[in-house]
MARBA-3410 file (N, C-alpha, C, O; in Angstrom, 1 decimal):
158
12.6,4.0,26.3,12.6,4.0,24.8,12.4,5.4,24.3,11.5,6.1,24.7 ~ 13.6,5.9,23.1,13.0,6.9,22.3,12.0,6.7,21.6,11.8,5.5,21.1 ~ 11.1,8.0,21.2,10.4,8.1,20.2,10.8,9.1,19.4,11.2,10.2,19.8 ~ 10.8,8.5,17.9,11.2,9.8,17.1,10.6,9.8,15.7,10.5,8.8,15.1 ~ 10.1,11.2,15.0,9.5,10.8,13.8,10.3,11.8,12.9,10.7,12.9,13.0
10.3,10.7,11.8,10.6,11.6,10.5,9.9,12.2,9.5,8.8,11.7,9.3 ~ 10.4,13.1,8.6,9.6,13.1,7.5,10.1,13.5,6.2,10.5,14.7,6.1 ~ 10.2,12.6,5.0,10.7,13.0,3.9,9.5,13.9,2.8,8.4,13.6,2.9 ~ 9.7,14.6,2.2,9.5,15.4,1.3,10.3,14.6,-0.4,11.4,14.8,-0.9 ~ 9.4,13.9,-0.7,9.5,13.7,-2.3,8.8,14.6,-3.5,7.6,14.6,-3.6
9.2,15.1,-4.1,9.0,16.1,-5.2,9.9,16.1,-6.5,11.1,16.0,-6.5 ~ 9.1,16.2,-7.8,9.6,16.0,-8.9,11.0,14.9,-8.7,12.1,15.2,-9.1 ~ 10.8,13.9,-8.1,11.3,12.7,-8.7,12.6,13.0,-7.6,13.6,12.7,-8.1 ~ 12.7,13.5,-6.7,13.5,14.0,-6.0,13.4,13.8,-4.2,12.3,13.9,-3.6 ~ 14.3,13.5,-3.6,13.7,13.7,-1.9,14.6,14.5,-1.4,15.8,14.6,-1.7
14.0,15.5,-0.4,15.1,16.6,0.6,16.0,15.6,1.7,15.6,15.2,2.8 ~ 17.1,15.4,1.4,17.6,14.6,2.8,18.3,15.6,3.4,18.6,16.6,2.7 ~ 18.9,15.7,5.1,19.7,16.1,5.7,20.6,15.0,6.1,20.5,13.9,6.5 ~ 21.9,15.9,5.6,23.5,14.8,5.9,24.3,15.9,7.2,24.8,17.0,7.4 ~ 23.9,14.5,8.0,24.6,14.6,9.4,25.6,15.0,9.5,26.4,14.2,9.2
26.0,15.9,9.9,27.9,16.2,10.0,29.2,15.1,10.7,30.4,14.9,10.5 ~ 28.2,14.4,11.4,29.1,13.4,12.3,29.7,12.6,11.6,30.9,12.6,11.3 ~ 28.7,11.7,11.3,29.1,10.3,10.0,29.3,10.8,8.8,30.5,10.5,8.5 ~ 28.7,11.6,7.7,28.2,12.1,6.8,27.1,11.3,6.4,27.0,11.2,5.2 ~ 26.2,10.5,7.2,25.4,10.3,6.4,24.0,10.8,6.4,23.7,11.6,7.3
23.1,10.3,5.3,21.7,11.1,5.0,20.6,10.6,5.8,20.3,9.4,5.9 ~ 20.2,11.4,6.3,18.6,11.1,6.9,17.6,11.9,6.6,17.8,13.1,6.3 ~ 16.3,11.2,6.8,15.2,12.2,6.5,15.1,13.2,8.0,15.4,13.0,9.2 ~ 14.5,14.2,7.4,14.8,15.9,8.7,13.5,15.0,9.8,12.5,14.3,9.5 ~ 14.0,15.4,11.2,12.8,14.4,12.5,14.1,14.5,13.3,15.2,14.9,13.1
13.2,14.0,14.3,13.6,14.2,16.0,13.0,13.3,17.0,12.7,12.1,16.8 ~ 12.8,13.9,17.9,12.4,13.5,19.6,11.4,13.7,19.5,11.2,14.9,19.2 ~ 10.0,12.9,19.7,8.6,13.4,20.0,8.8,14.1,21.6,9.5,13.5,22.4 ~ 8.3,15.2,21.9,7.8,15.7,22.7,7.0,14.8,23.7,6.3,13.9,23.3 ~ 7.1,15.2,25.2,6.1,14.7,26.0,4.3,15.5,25.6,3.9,16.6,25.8
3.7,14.3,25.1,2.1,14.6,24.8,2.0,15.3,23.4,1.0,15.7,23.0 ~ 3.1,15.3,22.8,3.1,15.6,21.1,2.3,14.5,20.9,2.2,13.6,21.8 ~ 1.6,14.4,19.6,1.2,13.5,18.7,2.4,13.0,17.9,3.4,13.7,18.1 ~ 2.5,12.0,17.1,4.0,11.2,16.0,3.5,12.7,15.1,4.1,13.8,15.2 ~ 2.5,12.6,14.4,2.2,13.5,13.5,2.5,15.0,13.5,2.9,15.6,12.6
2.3,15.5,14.7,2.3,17.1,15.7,4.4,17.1,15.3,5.0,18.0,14.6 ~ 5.1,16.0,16.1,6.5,15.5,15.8,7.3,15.8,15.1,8.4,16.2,15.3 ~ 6.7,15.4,13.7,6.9,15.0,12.4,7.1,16.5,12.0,8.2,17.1,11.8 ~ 5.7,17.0,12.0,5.8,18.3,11.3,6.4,19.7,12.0,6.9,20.8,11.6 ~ 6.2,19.3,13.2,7.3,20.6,14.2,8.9,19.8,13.4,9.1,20.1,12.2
9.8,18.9,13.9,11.2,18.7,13.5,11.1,18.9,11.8,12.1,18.6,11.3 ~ 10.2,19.2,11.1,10.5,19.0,9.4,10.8,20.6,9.8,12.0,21.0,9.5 ~ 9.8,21.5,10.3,9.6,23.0,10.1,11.1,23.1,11.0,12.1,23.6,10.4 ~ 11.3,22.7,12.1,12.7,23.1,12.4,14.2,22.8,11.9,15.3,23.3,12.2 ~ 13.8,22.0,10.9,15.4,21.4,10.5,15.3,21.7,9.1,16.2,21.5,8.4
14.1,22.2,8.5,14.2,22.6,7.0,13.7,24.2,7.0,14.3,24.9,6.1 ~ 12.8,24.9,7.7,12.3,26.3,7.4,11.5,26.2,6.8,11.0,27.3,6.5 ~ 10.5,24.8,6.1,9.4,24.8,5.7,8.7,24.1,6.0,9.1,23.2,6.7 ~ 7.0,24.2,5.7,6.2,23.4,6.1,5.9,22.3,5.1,5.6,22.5,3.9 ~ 6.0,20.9,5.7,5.5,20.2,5.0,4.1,19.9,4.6,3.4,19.9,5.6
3.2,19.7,3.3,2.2,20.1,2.8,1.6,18.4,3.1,2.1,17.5,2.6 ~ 0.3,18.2,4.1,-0.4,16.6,3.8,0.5,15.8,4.1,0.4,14.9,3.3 ~ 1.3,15.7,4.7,2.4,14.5,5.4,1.0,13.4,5.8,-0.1,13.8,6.2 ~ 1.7,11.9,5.5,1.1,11.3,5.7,2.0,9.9,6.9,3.1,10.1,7.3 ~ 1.6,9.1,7.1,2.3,8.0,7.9,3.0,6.8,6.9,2.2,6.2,6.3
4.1,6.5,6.7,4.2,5.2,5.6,4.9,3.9,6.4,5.2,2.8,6.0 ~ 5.2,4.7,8.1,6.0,3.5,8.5,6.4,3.1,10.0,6.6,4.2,10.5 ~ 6.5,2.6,10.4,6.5,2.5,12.1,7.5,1.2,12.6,7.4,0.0,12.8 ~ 8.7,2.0,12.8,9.8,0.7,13.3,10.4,0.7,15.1,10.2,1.4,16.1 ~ 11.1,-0.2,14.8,11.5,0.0,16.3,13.3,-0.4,16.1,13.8,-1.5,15.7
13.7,0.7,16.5,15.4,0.2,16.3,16.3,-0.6,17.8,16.2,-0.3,19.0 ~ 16.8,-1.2,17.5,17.4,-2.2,19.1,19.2,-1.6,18.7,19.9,-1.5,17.8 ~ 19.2,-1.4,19.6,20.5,-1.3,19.8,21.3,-2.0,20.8,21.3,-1.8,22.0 ~ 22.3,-3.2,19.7,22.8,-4.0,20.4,24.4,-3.9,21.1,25.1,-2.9,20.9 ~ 24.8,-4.8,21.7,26.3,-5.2,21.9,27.0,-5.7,20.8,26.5,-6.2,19.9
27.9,-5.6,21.0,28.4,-5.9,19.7,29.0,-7.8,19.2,29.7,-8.4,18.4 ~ 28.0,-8.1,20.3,27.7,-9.8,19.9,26.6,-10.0,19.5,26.2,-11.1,19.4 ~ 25.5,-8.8,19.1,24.0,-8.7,19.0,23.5,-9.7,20.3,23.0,-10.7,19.9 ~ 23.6,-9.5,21.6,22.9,-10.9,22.3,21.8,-9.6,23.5,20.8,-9.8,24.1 ~ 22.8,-8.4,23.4,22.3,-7.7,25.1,21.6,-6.1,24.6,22.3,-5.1,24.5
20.3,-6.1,24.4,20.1,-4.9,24.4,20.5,-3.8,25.4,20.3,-3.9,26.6 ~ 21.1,-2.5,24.8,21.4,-1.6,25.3,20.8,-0.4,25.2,21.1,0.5,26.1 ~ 19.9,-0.1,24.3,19.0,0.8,23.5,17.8,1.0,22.7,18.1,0.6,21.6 ~ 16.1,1.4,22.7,15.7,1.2,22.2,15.0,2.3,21.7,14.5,3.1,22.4 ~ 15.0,2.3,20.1,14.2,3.8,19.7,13.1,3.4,19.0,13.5,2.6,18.2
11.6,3.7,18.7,10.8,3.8,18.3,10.4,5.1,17.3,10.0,6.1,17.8 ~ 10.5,4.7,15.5,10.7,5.4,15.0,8.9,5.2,13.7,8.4,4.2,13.1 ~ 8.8,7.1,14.0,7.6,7.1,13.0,7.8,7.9,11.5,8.2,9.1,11.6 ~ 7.6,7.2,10.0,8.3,8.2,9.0,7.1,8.1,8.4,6.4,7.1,8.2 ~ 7.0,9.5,8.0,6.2,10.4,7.4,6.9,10.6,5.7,8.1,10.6,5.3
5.4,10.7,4.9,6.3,11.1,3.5,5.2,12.5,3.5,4.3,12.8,4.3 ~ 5.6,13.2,2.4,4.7,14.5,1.7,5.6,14.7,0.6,6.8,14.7,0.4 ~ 4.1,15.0,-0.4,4.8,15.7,-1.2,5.1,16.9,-1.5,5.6,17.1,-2.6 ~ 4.9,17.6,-0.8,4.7,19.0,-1.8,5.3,19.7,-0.1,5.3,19.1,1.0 ~ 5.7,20.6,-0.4,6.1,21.8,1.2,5.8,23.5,1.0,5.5,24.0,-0.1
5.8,23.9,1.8,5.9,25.4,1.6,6.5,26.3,2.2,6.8,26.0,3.4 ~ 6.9,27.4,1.7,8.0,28.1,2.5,9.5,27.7,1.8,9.9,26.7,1.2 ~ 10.1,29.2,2.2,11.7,29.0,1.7,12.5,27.6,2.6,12.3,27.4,3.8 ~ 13.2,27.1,2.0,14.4,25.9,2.5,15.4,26.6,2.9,15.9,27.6,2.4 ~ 15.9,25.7,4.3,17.5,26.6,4.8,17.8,25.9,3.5,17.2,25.2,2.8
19.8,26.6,3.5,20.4,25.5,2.9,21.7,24.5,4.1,22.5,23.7,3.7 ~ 21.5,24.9,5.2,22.1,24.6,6.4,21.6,24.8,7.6,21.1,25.9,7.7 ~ 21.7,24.1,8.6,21.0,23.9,10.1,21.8,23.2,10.8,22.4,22.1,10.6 ~ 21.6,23.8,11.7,22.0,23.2,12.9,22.3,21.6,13.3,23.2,21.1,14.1 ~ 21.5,21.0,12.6,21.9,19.5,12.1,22.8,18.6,11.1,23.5,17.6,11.1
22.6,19.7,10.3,23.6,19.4,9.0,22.9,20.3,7.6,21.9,21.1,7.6 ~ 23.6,19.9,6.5,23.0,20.3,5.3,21.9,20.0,5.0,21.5,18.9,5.6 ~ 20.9,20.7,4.1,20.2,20.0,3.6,19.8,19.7,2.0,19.2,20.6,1.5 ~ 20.0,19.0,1.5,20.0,18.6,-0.1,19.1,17.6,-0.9,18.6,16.5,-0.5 ~ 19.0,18.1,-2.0,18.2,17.5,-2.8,18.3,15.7,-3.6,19.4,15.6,-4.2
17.7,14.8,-3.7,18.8,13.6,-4.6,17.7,13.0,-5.4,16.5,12.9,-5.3 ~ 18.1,12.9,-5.9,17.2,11.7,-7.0,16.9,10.4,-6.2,17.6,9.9,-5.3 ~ 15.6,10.0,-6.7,15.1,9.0,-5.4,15.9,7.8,-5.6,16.1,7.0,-4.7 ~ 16.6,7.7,-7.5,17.6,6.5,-7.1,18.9,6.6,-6.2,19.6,5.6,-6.0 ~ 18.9,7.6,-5.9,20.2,7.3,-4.9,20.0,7.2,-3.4,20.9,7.1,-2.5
18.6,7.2,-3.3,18.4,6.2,-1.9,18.9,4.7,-1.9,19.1,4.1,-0.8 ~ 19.0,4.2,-3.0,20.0,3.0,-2.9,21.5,2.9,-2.7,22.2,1.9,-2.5 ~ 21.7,4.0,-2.9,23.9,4.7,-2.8,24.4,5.4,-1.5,25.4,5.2,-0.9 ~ 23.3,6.2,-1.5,23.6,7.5,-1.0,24.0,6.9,1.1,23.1,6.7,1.9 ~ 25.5,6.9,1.5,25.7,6.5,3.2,24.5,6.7,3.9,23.8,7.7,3.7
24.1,5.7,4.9,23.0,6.3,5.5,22.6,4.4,6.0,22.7,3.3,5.5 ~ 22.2,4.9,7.2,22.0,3.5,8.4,20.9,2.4,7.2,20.0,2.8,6.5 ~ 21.3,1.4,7.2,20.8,0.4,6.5,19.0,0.5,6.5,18.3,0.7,5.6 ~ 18.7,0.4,8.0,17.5,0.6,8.6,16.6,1.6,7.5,15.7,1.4,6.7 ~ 17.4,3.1,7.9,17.0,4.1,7.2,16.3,4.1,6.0,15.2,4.7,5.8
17.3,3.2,4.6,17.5,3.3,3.3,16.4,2.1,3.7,15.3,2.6,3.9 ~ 16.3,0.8,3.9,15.2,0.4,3.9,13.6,1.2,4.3,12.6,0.9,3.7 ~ 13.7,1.8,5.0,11.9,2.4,5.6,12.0,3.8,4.4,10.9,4.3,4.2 ~ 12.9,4.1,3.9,13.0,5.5,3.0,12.3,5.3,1.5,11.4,5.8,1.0 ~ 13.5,3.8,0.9,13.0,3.2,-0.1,11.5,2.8,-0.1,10.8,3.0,-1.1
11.3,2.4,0.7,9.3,1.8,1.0,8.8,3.0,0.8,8.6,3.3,-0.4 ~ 8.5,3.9,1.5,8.3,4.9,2.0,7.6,6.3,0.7,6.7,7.2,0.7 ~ 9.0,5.7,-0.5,8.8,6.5,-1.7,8.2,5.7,-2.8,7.6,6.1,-3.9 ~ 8.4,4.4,-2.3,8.3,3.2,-3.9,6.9,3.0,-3.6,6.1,3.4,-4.5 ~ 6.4,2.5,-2.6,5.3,1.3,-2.0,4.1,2.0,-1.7,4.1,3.3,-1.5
2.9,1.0,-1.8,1.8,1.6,-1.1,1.5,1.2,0.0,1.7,0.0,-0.1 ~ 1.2,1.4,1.1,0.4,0.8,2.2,1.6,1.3,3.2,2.7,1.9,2.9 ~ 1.1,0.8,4.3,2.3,1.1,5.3,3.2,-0.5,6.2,2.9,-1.7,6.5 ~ 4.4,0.3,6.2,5.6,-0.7,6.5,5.6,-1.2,8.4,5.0,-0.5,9.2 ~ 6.1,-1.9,8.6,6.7,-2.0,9.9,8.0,-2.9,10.0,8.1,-3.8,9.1
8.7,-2.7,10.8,9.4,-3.9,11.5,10.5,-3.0,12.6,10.6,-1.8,12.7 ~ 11.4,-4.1,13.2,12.6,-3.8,13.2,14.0,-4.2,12.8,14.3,-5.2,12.1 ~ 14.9,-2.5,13.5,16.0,-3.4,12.9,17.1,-3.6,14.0,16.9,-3.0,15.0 ~ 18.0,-4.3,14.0,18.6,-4.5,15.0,20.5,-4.0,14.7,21.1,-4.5,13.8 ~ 21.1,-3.0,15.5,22.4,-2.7,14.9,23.0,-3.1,16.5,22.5,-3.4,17.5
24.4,-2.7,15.9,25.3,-2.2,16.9,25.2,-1.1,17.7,24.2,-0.4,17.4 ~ 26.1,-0.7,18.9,26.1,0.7,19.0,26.9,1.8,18.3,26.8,3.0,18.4 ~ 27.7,0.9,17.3,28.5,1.8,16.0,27.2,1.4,14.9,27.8,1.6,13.8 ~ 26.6,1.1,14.8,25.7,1.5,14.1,25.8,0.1,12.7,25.6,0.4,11.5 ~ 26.1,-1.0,13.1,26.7,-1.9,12.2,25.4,-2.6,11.9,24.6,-2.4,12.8
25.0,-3.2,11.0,23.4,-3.4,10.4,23.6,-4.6,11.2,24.8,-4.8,11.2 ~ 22.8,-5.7,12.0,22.7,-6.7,12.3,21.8,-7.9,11.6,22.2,-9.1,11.2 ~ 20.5,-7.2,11.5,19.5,-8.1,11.2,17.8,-7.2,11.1,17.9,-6.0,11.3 ~ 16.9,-7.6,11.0,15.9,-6.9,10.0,14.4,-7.6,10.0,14.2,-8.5,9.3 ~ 13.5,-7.2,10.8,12.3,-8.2,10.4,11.2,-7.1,10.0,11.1,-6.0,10.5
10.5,-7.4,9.0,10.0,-6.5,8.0,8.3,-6.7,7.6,8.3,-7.6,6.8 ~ 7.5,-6.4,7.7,5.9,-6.4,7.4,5.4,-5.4,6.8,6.1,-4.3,6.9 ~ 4.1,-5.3,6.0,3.5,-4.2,5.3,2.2,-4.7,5.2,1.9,-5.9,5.1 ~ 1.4,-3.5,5.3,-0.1,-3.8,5.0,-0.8,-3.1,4.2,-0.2,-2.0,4.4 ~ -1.9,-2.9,3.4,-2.3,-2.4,2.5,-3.8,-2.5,3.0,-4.4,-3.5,3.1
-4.6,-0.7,3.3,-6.2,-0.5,3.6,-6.8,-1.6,3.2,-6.1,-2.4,2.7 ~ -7.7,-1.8,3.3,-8.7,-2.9,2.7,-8.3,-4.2,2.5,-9.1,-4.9,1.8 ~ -7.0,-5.0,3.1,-6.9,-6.4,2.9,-6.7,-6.9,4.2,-6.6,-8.1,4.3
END
């Protein structure tokens, strides 16, 4: 199983995404946990590597597990375990390009438009809208085709 965490940066009504060169689509900047990294330790080393800045108070909003299926959804082939972080505020200059891809600014409504794995735009949306923290999984193809989705949230004190 991979582990991988992300972390978005929302500011003035805004989120930093990076767009993949492959697909062209958007993801929040994250990677590969390290062997004996913490999600958290993760989060904020791939933000500082893939943006040039430090993210300010990142917090946890989400914990999924992605399956990656055959393309009858019956045979798992792949499994990634993913942790997303939000923050608001960062410090330090922004590349405007990395080794990953671009990186750019959007308005948080276009987390509903903007290409990007179904999965994603679901845990991103939560992530900026919601309080409490999310879980589930989701289940694709190995072309990345949305399959199916099971979804939970919980909120401190209930």
């Amino acid at each position: 199983m991979q582990k991988i965490a992300n972390l978005l940066v929302v500011k003035d009504g805004q989120v930093l995404l990076l767009k993949k060169p492959r697909r062209g689509w958007y993801v929040a900047p994250g990677g590969k946990i390290d062997e004996g990294e913490s999600v958290y330790e993760a989060a904020t080393r791939e933000f500082l590597e893939e943006t040039g800045a430090q993210a300010i108070s990142p917090h946890l909003k989400g914990v999924y597990t992605m399956m990656i299926m055959d393309d009858e959804g019956t045979e798992l082939l792949n499994e990634w375990l993913l942790f997303t972080f939000v923050a608001h505020d960062y410090s330090g200059e922004l590349m405007k390009t990395t080794v990953e891809g671009e990186l750019e600014w959007h308005p948080l409504e276009s987390l509903h438009t903007l290409p990007m794995a179904e999965g994603d735009r679901k845990n991103l949306l939560f992530a900026v809208s919601q309080k409490g923290m999310q879980y589930g999984t989701f289940y694709y193809t190995e072309q990345f085709r949305f399959l199916r989705e099971s979804l939970q949230q919980s909120m401190e004190g209930e």
